[in-house]
C-alpha positions as CSV (number, residue, x, y, z in Angstrom):
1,X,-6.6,28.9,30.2
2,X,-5.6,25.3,31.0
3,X,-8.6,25.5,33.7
4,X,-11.1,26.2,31.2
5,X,-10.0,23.3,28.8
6,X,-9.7,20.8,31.6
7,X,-13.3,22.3,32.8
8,X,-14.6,22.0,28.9
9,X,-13.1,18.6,28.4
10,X,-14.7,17.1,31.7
11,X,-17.9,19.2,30.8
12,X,-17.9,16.9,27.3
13,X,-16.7,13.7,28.8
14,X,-19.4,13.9,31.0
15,X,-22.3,14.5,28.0
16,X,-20.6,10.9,26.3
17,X,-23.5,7.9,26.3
18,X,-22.7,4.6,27.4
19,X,-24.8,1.7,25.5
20,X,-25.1,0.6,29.3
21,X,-27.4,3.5,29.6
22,X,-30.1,2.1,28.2
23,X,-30.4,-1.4,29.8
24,X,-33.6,-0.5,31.4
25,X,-35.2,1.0,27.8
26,X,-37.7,-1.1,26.4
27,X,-38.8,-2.9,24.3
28,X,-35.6,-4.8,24.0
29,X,-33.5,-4.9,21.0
30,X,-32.5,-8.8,19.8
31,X,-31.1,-8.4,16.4
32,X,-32.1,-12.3,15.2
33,X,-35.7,-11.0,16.1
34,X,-35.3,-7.0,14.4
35,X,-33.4,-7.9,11.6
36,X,-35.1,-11.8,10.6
37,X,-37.3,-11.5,7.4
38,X,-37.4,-8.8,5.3
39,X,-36.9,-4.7,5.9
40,X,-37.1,-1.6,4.5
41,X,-34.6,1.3,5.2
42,X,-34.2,4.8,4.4
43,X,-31.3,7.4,4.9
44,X,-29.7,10.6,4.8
45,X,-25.8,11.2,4.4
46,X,-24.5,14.6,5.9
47,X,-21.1,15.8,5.3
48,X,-18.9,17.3,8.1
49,X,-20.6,20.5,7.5
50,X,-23.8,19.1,8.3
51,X,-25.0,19.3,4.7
52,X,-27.4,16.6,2.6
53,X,-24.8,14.8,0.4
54,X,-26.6,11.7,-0.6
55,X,-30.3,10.5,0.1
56,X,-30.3,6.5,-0.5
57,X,-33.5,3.2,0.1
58,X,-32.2,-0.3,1.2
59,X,-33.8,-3.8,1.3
60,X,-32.9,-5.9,3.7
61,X,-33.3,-9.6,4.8
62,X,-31.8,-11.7,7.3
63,X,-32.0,-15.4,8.8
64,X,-30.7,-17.2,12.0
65,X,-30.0,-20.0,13.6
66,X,-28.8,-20.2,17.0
67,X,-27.5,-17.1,17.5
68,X,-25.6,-16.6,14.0
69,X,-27.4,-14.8,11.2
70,X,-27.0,-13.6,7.4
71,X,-27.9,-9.7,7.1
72,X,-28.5,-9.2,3.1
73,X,-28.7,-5.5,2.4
74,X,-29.1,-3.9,-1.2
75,X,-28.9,0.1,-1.4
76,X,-29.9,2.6,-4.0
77,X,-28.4,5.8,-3.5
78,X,-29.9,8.7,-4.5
79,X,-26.5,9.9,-7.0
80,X,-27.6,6.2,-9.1
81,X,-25.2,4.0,-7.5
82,X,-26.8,0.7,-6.3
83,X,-24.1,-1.2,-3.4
84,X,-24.9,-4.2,-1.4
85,X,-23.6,-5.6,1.5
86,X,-23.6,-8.9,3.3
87,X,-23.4,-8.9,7.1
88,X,-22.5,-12.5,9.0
89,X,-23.2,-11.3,12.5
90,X,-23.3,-13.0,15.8
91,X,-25.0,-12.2,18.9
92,X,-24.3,-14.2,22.1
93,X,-26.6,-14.4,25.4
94,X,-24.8,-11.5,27.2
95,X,-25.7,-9.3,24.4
96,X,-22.1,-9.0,22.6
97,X,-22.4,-8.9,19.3
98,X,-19.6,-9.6,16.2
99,X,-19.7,-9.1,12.5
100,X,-18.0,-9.5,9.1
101,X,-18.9,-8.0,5.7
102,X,-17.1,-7.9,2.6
103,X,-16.4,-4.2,2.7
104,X,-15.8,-4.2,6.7
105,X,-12.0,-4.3,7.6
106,X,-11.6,-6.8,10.0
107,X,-14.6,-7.2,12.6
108,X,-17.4,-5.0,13.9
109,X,-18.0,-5.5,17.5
110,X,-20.3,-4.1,20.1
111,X,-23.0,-4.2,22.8
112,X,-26.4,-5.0,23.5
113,X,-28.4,-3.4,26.2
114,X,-32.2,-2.6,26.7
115,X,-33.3,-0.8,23.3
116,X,-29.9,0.0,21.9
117,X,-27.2,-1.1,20.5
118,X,-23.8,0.5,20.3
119,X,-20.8,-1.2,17.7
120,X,-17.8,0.1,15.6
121,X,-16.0,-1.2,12.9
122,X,-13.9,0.4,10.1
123,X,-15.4,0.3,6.6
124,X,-13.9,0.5,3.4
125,X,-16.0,3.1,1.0
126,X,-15.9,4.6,-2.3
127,X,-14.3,7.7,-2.7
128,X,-13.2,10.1,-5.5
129,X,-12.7,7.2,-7.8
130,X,-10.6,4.8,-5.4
131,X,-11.5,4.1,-2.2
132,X,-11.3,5.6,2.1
133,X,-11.3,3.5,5.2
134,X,-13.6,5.4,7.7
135,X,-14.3,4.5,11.4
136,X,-17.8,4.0,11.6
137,X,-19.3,4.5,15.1
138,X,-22.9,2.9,15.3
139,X,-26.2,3.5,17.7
140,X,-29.2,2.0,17.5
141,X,-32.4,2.3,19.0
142,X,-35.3,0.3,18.8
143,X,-38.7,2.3,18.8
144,X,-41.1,-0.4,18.8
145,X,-41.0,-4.2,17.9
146,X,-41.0,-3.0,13.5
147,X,-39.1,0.4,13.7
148,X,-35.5,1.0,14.5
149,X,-33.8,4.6,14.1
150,X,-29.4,4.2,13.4
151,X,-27.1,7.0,14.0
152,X,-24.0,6.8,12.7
153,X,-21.1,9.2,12.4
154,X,-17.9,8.1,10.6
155,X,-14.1,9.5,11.9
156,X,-10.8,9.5,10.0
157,X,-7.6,10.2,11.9
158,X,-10.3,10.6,15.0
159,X,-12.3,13.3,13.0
160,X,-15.8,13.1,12.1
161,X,-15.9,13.4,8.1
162,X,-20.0,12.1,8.0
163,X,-23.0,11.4,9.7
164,X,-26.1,9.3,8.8
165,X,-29.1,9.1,9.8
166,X,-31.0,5.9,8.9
167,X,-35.0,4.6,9.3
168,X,-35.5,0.7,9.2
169,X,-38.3,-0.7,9.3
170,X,-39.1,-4.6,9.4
171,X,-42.0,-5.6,6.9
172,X,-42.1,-9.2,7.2
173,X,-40.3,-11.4,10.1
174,X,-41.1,-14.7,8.1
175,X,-40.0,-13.4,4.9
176,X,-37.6,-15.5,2.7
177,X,-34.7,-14.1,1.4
178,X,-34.1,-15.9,-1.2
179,X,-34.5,-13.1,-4.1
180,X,-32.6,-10.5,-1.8
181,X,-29.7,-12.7,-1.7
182,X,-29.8,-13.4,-5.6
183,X,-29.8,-9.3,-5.8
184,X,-26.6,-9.1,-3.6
185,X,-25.0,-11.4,-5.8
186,X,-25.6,-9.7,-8.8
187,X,-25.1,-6.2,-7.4
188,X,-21.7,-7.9,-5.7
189,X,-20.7,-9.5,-9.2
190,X,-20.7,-6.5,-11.2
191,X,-18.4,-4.5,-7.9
192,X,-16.0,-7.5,-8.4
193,X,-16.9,-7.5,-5.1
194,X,-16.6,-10.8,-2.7
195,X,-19.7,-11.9,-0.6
């Protein structure tokens, strides 16, 4: 018996990606160049079953400068609820990149390579009228210079409790973001939220 799980668990440990996988994958993702100007998402929530629970749209918009940039991201879900989120991210030239958001718990961190882009942080979400900290475990993978597919499966206690599946699309690299950011705020004011 102890054979077979150390054969199973080697079996699986051996399936596991490494973000380092895909350094050769083109085209390349650089998030200042993906996420600058405005974007378009769409996603599916699953719960641990595998079942739809929520269906949701986002607009997006995001500037740099040097390396730093302002990720703006309003979501309408599909149970009514509209959230936003602001990202301050940072991407260095070895392709390590950090971020903060109001409803992230300390930082998100991760790594660049070829198409993808692999980072977990822990984030704090509604949940049956107060709130959960999840683990959120991030891929992404861009499929041409406007079209990015994101993976995501959130853990608690090292368990997978959800997975999304997310679409984004950029619309317009040059695109100001000054009404998305005047959406965040309001969305953000009426959470009691802090951007």
């Amino acid at each position: 018996m102890r054979i077979a799980f150390l054969a199973a668990a080697a079996l699986l440990a051996g399936c596991s990606q490494s973000v380092t996988d895909y350094r050769q994958q083109t085209p390349v993702l650089q998030l200042d160049q993906f996420f600058a100007g405005s974007g378009r998402a769409y996603g599916v929530l699953h719960d641990w079953r595998g079942r739809q629970t929520l269906r949701f749209t986002a607009d997006l918009c995001g500037e740099w400068q040097q390396g730093r940039g302002d990720l703006y991201e309003v979501f309408y879900f599909s149970d009514g609820r509209v959230e936003q989120r602001h990202w301050q991210l940072q991407q260095d030239s070895q392709g390590k990149v950090s971020g903060t958001a109001g409803d992230v718990i300390g930082e998100a961190a991760g790594q660049l390579a070829g198409n993808a882009l692999y980072w977990q942080y822990v984030l704090r979400i509604p949940y049956d009228g107060s709130t959960l900290d999840v683990t959120v475990k991030d891929w992404l993978y861009l499929i041409d210079p406007q079209n990015l597919i994101n993976r995501t499966t959130m853990h608690k206690f090292g368990i997978k409790v959800a997975e999304l599946t997310l679409s984004i699309q950029q619309t317009d690299a040059g695109a100001d973001c000054t009404d998305l950011k005047r959406k965040v705020a309001e969305v953000a004011a009426t959470q009691g939220q802090i951007l």
